[in-house]
C-alpha positions in Angstrom: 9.9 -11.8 26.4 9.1 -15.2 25.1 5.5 -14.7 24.8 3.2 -13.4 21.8 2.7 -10.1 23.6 1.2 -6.8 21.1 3.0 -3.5 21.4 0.2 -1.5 21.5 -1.5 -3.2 24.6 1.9 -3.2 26.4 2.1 0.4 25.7 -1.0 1.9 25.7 -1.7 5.7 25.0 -2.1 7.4 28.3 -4.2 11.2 27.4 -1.9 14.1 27.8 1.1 12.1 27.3 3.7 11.0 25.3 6.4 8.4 26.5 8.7 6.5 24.9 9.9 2.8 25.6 13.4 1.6 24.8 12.5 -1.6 22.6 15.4 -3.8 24.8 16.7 -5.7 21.9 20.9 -5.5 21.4 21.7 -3.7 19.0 23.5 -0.7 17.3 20.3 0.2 15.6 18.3 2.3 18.3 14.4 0.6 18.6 12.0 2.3 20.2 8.2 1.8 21.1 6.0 5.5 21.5 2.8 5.8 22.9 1.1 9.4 21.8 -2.2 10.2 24.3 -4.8 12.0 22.6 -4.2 15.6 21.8 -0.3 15.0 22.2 2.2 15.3 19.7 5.9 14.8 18.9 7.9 18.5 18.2 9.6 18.5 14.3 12.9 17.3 14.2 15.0 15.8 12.0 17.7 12.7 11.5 20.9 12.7 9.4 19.9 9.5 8.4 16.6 7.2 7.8 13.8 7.0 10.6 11.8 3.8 10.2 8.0 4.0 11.9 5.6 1.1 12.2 2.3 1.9 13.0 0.6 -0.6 16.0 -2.6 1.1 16.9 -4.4 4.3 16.6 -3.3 6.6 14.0 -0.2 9.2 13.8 -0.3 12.3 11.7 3.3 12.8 10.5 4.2 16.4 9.1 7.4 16.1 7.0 9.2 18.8 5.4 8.8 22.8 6.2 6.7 25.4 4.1 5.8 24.6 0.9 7.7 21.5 0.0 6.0 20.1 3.8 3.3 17.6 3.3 1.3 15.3 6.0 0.8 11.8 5.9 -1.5 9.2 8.3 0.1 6.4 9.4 -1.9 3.6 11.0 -1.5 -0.2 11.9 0.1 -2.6 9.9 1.6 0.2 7.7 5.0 1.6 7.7 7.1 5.2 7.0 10.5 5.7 6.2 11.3 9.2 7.2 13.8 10.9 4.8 16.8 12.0 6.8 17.6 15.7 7.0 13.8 15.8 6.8 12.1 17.5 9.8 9.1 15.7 11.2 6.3 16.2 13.6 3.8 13.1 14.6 0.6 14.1 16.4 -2.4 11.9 17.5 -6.0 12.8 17.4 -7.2 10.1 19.5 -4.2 7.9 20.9 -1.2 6.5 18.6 1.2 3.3 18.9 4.4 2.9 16.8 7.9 1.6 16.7 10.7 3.5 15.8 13.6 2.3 14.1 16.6 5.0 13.8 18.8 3.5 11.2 23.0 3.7 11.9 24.0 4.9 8.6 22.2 4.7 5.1 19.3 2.5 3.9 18.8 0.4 1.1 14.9 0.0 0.5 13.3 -2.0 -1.7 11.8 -0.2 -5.3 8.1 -0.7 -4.0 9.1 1.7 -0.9 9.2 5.3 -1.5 10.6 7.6 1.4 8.0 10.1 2.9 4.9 7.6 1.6 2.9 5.4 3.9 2.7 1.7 2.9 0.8 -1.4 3.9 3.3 -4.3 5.1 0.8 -7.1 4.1 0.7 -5.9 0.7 4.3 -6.2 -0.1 4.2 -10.0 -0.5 1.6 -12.2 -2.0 0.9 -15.6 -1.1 2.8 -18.4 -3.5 0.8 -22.0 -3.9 2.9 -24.5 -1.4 5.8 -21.4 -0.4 7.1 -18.7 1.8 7.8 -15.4 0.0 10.5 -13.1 1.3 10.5 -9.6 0.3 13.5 -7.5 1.8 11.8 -3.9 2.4 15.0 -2.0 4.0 18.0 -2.8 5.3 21.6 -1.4 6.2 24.7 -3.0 7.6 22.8 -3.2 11.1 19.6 -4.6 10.7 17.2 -6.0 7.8 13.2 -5.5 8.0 11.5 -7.8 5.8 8.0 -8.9 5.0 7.3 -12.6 4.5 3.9 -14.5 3.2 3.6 -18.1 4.2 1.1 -20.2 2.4 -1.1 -22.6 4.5 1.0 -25.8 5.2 4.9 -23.7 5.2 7.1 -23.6 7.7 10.6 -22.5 8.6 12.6 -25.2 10.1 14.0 -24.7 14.0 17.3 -22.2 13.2 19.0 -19.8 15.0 19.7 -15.8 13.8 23.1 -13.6 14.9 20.7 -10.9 16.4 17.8 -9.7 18.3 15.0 -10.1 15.9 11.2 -8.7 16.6 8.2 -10.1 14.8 4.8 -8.5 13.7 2.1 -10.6 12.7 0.2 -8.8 10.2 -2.3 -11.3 8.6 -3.5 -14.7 9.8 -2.6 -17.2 12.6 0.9 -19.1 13.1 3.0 -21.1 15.9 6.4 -19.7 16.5 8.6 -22.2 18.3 10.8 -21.3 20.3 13.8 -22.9 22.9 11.4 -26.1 22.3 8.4 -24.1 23.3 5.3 -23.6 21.5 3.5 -20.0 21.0 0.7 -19.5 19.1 0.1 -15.7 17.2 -2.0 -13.7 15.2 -2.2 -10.8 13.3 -1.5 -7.4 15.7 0.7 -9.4 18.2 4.3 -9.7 18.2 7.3 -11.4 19.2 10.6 -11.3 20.2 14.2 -13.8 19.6 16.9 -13.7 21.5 20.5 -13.5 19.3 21.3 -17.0 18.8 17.9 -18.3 20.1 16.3 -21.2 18.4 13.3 -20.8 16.9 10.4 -21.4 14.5 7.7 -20.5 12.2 4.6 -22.9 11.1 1.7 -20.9 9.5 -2.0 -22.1 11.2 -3.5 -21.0 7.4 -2.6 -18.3 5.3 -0.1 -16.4 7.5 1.9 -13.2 7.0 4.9 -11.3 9.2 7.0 -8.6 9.0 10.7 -9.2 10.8 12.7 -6.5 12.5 16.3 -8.5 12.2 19.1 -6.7 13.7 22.9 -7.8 12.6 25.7 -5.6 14.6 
């Protein structure tokens, strides 16, 4: 798709249903995109390893754990979840829900400003620098990397080419991603997608910061 495009408009919650949306990008790592209607939910189940959720519109309620060690937590746009595996969990929407799902292929390395089971705000993992681009790695494993990057106004990341699918999510301010010698601009709650190998980059319109979904294997 090479095109800003926004998950949650391409999938929008339909009432009384849930569906889920392989993501299409190549890669061991499965990626999904679910759509929760209102009033729908997602049975408890449970991973033997890491679920990563990133929330694209509405809000999810996701009930982790059993009994009295269970808690719930809300997770909304521009925030993400790591599910702790062996952990059962249940999402359910009030009013209509949007997220991705990352299932990770073997054990996650996560970042000390992450905890498991508690909902965070992408955006806030990385401040601005005066005349830089900040990286912040926020988990990874041997099959794909999810980071969260702040570019101050006047950055850029020169044309360059990545060994795997990659997905962006604008989460604050306006950019221009180049791509295959094609301009697209994008702003915060879009998204878009890189071919492996594709050549692309990213000039910040402003203040502009993006979280990246790169997969390696």
């Amino acid at each position: 798709m090479n095109r800003a495009f926004s998950i949650a408009e391409e999938h929008p919650p339909r009432d009384g249903m849930t569906i889920s949306t392989v993501s299409g990008l190549r890669a061991e790592t499965k990626v999904s995109y679910f759509s929760l209607g209102r009033g729908t939910d997602v049975s408890a189940e449970s991973y033997p390893t890491e679920m990563l959720c990133v929330g694209a519109g509405g809000t999810g309620r996701f009930a982790l754990g059993a009994g009295a060690d269970g808690k719930e937590v809300e997770l909304g746009e521009g925030e993400a979840l790591v599910v702790p595996k062996d952990t059962l969990c249940g999402i359910a929407a009030r009013e209509g829900f949007v997220y991705t799902e990352v299932i990770a292929k073997g054990e996650l390395q996560m970042n000390e400003a992450v905890k498991a089971g508690e909902v965070f705000a992408l955006a806030d993992l990385a401040p601005y620098e005066k005349g830089s681009i900040v990286n912040v790695d926020v988990v990874s494993n041997e099959g794909f990397k999810f980071v969260v990057m702040a570019f101050d106004e006047g950055t850029a990341l020169s044309p360059h080419r990545a060994p795997g699918d990659a997905l962006i999510f604008a989460l604050e301010g306006k950019a221009v991603i180049g791509y295959e010698g094609r301009e697209h601009p994008i702003e915060a709650g879009e998204n878009f997608r890189f071919a492996a190998g594709g050549l692309h980059s990213v000039t910040a319109n402003g203040k502009f910061k993006m979280a990246l979904l790169l997969t390696l294997k």
